[in-house]
C-alpha positions in Angstrom: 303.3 12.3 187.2 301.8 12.2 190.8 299.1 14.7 191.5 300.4 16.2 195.0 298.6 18.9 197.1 297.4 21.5 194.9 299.3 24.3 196.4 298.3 26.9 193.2 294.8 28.3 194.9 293.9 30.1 191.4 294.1 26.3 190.2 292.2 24.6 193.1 288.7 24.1 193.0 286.7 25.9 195.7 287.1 24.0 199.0 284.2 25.7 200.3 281.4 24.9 197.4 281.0 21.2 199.1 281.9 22.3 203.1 280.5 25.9 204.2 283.8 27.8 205.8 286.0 25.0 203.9 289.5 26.7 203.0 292.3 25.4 201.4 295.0 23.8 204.1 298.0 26.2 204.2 299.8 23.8 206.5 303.2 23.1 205.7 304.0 20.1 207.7 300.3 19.0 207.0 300.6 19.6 203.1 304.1 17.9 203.6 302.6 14.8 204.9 299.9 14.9 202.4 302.3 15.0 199.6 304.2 11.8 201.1 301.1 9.9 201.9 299.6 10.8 197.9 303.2 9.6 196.7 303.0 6.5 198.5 299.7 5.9 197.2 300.5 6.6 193.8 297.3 8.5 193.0 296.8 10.0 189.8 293.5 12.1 190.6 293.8 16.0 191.4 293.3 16.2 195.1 293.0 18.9 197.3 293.5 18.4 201.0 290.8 21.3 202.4 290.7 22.8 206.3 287.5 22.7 207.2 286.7 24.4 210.3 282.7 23.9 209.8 282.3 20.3 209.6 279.1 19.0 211.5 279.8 17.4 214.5 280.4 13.6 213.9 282.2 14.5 210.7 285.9 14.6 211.3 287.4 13.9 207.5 286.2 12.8 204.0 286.5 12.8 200.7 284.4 14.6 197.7 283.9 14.5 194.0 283.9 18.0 192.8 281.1 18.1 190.7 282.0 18.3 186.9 285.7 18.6 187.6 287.4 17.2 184.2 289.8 15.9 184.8 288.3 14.0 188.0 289.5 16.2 191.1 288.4 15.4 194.6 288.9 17.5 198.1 290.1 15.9 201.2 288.1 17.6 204.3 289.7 17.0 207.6 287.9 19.0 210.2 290.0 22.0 211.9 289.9 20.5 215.5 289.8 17.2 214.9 293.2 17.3 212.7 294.4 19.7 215.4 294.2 16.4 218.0 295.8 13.8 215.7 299.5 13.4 215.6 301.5 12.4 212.3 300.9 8.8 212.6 297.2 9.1 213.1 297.1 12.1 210.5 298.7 9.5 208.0 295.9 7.3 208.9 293.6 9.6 208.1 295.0 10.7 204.9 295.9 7.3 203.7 292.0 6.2 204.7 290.3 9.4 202.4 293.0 8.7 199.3 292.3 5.0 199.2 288.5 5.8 198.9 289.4 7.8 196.0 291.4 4.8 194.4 289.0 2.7 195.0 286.0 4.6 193.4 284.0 4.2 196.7 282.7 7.9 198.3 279.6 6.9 199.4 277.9 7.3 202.8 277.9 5.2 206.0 273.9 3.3 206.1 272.4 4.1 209.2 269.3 2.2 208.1 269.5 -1.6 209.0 272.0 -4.3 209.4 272.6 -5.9 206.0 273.7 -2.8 204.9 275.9 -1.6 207.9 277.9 -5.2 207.3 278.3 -4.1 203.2 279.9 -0.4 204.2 281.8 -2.6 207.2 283.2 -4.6 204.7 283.7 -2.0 202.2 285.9 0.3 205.1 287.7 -3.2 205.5 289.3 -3.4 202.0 289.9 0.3 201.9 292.1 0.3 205.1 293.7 -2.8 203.8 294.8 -0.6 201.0 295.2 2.1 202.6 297.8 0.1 205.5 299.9 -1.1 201.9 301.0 2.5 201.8 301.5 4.0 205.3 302.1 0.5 207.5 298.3 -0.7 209.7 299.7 0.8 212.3 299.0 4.2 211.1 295.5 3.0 210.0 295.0 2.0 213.9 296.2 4.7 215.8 293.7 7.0 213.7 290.8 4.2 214.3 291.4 4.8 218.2 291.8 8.6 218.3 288.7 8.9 216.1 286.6 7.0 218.9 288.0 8.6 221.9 287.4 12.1 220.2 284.0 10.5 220.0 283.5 9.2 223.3 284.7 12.6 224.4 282.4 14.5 222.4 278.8 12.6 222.2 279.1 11.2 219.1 279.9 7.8 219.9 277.7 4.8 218.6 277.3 1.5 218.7 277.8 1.2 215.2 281.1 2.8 215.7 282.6 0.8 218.2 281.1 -2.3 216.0 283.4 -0.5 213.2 286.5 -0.2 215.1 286.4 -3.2 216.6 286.0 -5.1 213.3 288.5 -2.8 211.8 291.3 -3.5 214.3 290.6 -7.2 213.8 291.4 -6.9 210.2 294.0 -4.7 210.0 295.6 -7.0 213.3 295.5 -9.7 210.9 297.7 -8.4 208.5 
């Protein structure tokens, strides 16, 4: 049995004991394109898809082990106005991005630090939007890309690194 949006908040873990101001997403068309994007993906794992209005700038969506949750349960952040600018391809994007880091075991961090270790996450990102594109078409996985780096043009958050990631992204998912 899949585990869709946990919609029982006496059930759900705290959204908010990982992301200060975190709530659960109340949604429907949002929780409804959740549920389709966690059926697609075939997902076993509890998730909880969390609104999370007090992300740090930079920080548009991502995934989280709650801590000593057995079974495993994870919450999916996506940041209040950032989910507000996406539409329901890039949203599926999104979605389909986080989940596919929860298949595929693989929550850590982007390195800042130096190069050889830029090039491992770059590659890691790769395989998980390669999975991720199995399950909601690489279109969906490109549209987010781009709106994620014009919100961060638009904002100040852009880096090099970024457009380095999007640009070896596209080229991947392209290739498909």
């Amino acid at each position: 049995m899949l585990a869709l949006a946990t919609l029982v908040l006496a059930a759900a873990p705290s959204c908010a004991m990982m992301v200060h101001g975190a709530r659960q997403e109340t949604d429907p068309h949002l929780i409804a394109l959740f549920n389709d994007v966690v059926r697609r993906s075939g997902i076993t794992a509890g998730v909880t898809l969390c609104a999370a209005p007090g992300m740090a700038q930079g920080h548009r969506a991502g995934t989280a082990r709650v801590p000593d949750a057995k079974p495993p349960h994870y919450n999916m952040y996506l940041g209040w106005s950032f989910r507000k600018r996406l539409d329901d391809l890039e949203l599926r994007g999104v979605i389909a991005h986080e989940l596919a880091h929860i298949v595929r075991d693989d929550l850590s961090p982007p390195p800042f630090w130096h190069m050889e270790a830029w090039e491992d996450y770059l590659a890691r990102e790769a395989t998980v939007d390669a999975l991720a594109a199995t399950w909601v078409g690489p279109e969906a996985l490109i549209a987010a890309m781009r709106k994620d780096c014009d919100i961060a043009s638009s904002d100040g958050t852009s880096t090099t690194g970024m457009i380095l990631e999007l640009t070896y992204r596209e080229l991947k998912l392209e290739g498909w």
